[in-house]
Jmol script that loads the backbone (N, CA, C; Angstrom):
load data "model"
ATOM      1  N   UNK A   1      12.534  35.384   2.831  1.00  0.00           N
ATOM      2  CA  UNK A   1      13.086  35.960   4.020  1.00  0.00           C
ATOM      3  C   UNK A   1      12.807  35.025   5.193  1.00  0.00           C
ATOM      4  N   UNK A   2      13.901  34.805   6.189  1.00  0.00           N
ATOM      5  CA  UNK A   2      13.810  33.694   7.301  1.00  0.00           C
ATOM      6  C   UNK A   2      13.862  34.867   8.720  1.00  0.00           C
ATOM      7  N   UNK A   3      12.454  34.353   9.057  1.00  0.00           N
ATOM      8  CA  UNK A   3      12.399  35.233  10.515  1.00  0.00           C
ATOM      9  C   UNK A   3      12.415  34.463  11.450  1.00  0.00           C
ATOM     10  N   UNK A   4      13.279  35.445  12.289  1.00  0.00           N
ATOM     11  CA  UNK A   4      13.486  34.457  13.536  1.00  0.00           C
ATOM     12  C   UNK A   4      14.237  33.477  13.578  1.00  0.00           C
ATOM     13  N   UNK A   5      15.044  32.917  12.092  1.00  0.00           N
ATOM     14  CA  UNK A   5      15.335  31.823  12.300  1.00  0.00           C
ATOM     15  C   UNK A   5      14.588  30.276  12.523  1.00  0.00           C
ATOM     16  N   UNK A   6      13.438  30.632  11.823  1.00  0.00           N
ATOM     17  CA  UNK A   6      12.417  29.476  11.858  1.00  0.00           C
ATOM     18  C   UNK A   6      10.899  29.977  10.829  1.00  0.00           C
ATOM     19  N   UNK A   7      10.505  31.284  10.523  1.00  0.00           N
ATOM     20  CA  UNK A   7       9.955  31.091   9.869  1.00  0.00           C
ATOM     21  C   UNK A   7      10.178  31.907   7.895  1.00  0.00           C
ATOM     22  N   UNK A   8       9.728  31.075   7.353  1.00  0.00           N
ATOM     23  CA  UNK A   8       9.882  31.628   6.190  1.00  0.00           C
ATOM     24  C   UNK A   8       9.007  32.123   5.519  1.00  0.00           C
ATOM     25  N   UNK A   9       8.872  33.598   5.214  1.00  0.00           N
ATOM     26  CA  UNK A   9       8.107  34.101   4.809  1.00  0.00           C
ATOM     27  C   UNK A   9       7.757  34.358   2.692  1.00  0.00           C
ATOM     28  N   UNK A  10       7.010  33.830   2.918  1.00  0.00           N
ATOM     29  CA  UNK A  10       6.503  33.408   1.612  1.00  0.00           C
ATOM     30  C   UNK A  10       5.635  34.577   0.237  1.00  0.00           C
ATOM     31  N   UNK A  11       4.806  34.887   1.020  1.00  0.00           N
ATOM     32  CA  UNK A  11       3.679  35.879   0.194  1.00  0.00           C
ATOM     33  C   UNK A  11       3.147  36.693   1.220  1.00  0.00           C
ATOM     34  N   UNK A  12       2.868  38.263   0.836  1.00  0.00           N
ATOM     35  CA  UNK A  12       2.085  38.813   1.555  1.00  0.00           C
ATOM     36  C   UNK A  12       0.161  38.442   1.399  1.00  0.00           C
ATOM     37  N   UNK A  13      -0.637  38.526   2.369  1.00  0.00           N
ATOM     38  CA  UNK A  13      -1.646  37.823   2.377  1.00  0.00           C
ATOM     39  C   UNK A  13      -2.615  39.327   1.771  1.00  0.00           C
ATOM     40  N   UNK A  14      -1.900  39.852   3.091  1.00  0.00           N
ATOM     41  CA  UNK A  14      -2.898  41.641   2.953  1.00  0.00           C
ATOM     42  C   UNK A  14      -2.692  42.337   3.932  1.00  0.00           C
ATOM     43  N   UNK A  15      -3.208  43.560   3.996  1.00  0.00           N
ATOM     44  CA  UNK A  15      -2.592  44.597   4.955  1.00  0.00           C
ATOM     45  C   UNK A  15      -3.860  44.891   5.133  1.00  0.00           C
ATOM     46  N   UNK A  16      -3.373  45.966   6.880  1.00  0.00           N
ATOM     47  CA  UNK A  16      -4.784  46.676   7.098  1.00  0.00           C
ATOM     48  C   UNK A  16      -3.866  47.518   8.529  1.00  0.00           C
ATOM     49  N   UNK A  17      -4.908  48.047   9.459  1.00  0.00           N
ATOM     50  CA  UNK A  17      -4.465  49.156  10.531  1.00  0.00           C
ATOM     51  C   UNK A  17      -3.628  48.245  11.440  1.00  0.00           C
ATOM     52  N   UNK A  18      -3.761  47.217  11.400  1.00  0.00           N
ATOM     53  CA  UNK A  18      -3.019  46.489  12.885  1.00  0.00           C
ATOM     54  C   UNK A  18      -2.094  45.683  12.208  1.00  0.00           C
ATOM     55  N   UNK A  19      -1.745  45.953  10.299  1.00  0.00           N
ATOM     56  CA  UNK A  19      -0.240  45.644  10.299  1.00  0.00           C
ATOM     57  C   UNK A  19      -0.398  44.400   8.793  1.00  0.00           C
ATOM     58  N   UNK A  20       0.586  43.635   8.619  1.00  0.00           N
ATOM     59  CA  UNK A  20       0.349  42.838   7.251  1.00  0.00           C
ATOM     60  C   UNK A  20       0.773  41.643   7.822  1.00  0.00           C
ATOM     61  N   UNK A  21      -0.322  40.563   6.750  1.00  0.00           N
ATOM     62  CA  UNK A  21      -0.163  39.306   7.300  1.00  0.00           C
ATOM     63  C   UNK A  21       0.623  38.697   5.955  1.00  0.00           C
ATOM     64  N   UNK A  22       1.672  37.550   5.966  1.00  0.00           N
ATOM     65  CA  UNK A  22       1.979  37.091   5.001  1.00  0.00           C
ATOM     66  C   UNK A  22       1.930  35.550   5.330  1.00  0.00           C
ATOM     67  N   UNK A  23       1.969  34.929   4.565  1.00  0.00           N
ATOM     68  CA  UNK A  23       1.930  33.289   4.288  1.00  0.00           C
ATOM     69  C   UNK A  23       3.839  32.798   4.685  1.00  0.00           C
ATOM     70  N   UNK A  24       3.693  32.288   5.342  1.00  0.00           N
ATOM     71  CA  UNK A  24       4.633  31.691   6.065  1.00  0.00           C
ATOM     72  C   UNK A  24       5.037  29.786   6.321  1.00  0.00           C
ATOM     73  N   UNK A  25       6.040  29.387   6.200  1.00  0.00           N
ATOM     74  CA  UNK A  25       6.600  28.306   6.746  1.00  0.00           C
ATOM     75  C   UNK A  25       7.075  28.166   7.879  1.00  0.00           C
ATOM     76  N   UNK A  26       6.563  27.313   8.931  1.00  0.00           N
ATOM     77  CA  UNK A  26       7.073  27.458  10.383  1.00  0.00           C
ATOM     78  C   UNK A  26       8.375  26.323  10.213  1.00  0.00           C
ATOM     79  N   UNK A  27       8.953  26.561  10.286  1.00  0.00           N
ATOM     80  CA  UNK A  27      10.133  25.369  10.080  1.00  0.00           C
ATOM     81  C   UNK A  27      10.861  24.087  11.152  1.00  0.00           C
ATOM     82  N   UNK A  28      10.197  24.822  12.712  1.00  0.00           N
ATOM     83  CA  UNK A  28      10.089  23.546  13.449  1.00  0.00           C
ATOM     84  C   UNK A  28       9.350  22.940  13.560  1.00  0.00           C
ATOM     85  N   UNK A  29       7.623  23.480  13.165  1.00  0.00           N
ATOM     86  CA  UNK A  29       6.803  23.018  13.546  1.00  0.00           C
ATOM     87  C   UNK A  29       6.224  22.023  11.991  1.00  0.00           C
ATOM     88  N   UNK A  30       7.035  22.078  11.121  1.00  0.00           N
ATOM     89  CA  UNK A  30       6.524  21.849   9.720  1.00  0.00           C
ATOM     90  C   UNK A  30       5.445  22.106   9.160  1.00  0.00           C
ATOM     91  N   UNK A  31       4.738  23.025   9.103  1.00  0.00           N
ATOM     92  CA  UNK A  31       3.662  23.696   8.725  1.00  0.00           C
ATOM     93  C   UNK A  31       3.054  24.722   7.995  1.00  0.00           C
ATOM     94  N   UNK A  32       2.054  25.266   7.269  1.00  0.00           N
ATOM     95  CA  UNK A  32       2.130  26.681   6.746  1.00  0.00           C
ATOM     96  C   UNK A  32       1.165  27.458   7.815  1.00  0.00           C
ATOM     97  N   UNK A  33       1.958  28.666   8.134  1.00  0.00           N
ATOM     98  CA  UNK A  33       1.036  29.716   9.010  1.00  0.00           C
ATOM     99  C   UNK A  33       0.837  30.945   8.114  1.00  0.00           C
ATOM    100  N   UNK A  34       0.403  31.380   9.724  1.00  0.00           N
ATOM    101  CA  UNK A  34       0.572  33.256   8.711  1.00  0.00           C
ATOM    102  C   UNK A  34       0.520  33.762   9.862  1.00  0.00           C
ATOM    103  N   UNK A  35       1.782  34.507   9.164  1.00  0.00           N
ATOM    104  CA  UNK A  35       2.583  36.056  10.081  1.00  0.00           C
ATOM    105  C   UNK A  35       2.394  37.316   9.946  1.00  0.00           C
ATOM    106  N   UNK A  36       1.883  37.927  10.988  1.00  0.00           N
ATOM    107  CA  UNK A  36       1.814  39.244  10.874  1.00  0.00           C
ATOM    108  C   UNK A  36       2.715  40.344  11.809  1.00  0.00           C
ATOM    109  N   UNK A  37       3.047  41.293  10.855  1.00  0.00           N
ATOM    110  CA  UNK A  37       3.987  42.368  11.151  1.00  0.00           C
ATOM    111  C   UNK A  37       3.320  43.603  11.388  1.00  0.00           C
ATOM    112  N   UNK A  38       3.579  44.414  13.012  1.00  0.00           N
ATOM    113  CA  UNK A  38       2.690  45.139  13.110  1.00  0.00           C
ATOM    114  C   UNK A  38       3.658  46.640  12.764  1.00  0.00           C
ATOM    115  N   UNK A  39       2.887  47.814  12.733  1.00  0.00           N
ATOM    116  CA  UNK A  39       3.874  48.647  12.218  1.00  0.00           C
ATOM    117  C   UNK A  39       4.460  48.826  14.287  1.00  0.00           C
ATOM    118  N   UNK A  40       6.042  49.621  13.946  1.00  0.00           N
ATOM    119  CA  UNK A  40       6.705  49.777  15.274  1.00  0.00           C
ATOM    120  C   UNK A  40       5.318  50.721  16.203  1.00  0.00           C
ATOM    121  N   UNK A  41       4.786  51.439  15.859  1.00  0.00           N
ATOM    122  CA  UNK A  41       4.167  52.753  16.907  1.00  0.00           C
ATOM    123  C   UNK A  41       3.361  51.515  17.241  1.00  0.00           C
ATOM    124  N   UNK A  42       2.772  50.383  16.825  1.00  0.00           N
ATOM    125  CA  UNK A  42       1.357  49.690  17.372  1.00  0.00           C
ATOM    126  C   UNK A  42       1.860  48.242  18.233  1.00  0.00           C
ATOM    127  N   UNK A  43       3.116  48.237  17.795  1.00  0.00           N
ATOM    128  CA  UNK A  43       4.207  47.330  19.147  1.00  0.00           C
ATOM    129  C   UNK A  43       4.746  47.838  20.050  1.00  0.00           C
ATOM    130  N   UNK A  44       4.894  49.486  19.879  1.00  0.00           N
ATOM    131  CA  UNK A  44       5.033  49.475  21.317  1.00  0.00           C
ATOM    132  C   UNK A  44       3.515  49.638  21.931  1.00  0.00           C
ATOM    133  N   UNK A  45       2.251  49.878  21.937  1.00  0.00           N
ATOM    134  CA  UNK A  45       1.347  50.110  22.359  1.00  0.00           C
ATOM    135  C   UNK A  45       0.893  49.058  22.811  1.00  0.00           C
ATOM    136  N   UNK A  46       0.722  48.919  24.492  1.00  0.00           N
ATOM    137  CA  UNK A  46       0.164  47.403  25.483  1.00  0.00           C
ATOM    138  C   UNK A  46      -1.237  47.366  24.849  1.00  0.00           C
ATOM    139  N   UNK A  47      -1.889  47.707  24.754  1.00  0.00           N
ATOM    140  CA  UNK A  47      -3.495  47.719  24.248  1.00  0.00           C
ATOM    141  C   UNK A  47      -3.829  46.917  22.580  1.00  0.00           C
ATOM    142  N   UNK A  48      -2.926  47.122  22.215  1.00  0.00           N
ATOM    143  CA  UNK A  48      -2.756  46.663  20.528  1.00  0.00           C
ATOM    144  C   UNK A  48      -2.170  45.520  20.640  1.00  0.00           C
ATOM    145  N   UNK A  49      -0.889  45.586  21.586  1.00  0.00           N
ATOM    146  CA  UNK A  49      -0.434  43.955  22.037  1.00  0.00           C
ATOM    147  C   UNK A  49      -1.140  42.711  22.310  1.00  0.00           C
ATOM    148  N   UNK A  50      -2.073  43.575  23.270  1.00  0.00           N
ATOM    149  CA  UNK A  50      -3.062  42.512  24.452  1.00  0.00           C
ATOM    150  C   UNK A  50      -4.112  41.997  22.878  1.00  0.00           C
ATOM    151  N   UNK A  51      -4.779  43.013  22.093  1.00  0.00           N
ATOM    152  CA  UNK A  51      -5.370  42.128  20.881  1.00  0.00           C
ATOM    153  C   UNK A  51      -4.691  41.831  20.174  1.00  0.00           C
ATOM    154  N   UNK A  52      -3.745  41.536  19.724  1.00  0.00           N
ATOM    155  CA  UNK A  52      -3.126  40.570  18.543  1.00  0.00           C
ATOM    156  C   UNK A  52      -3.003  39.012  19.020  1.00  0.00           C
ATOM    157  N   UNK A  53      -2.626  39.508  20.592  1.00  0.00           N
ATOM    158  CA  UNK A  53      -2.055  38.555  21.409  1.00  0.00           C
ATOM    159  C   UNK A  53      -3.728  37.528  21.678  1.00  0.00           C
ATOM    160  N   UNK A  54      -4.436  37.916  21.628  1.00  0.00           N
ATOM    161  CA  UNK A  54      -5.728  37.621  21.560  1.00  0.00           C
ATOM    162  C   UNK A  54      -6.590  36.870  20.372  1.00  0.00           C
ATOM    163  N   UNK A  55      -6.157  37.729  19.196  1.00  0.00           N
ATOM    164  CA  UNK A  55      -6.310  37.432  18.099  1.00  0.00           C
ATOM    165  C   UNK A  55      -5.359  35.931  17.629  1.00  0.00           C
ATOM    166  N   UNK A  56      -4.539  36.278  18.392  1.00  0.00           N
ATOM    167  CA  UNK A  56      -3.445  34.507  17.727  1.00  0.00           C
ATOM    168  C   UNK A  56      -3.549  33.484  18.242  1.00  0.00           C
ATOM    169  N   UNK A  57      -4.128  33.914  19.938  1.00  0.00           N
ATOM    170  CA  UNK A  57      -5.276  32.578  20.660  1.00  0.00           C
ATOM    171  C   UNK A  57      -6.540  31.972  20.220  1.00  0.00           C
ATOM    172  N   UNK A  58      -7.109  32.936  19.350  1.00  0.00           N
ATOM    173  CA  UNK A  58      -8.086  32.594  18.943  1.00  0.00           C
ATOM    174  C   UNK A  58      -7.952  31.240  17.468  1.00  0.00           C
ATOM    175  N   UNK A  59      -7.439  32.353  16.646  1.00  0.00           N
ATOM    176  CA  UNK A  59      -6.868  31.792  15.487  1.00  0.00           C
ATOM    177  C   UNK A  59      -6.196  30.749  15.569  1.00  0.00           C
ATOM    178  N   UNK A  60      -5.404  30.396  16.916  1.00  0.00           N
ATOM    179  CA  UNK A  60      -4.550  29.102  16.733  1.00  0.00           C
ATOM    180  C   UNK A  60      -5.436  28.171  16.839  1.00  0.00           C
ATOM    181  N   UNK A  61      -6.751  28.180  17.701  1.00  0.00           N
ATOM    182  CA  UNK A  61      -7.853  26.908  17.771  1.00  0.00           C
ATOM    183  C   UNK A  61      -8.510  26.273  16.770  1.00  0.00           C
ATOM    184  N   UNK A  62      -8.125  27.483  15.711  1.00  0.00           N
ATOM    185  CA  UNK A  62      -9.024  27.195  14.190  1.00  0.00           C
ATOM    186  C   UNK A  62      -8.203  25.703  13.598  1.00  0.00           C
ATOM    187  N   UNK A  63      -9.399  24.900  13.445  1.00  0.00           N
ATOM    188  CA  UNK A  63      -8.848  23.492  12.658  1.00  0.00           C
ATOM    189  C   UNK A  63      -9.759  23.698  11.607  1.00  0.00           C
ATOM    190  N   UNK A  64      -8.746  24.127  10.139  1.00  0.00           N
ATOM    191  CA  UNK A  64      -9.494  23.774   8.785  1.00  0.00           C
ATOM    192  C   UNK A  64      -8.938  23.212   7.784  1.00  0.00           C
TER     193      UNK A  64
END
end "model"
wireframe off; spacefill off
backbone 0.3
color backbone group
């Protein structure tokens, strides 16, 4: 499945309360990530936003 038009989603990684992460191809950036899909009730919620949005700042610094 191609989301967005740039990424390709590959394998699910795992699930939990704030939604499922799967193994992904970024396709401009040439790379493998991982995407997570939150359920709709916890996208619309600003509070759940502000940590994911948090959580993907963090995670993007990770060099391994």
């Amino acid at each position: 499945m191609l989301l967005h038009n740039r990424y390709l989603l590959r394998c699910e990684l795992g699930s939990g309360s704030f939604g499922t992460v799967f193994q992904a191809y970024d396709k401009q950036e040439e790379r493998c990530v991982a995407v997570k899909e939150m359920p709709y009730q916890q996208a619309r919620n600003l509070k759940h936003l502000e940590l994911i949005e948090r959580e993907a700042k963090v995670l993007q610094r990770l060099n391994h």
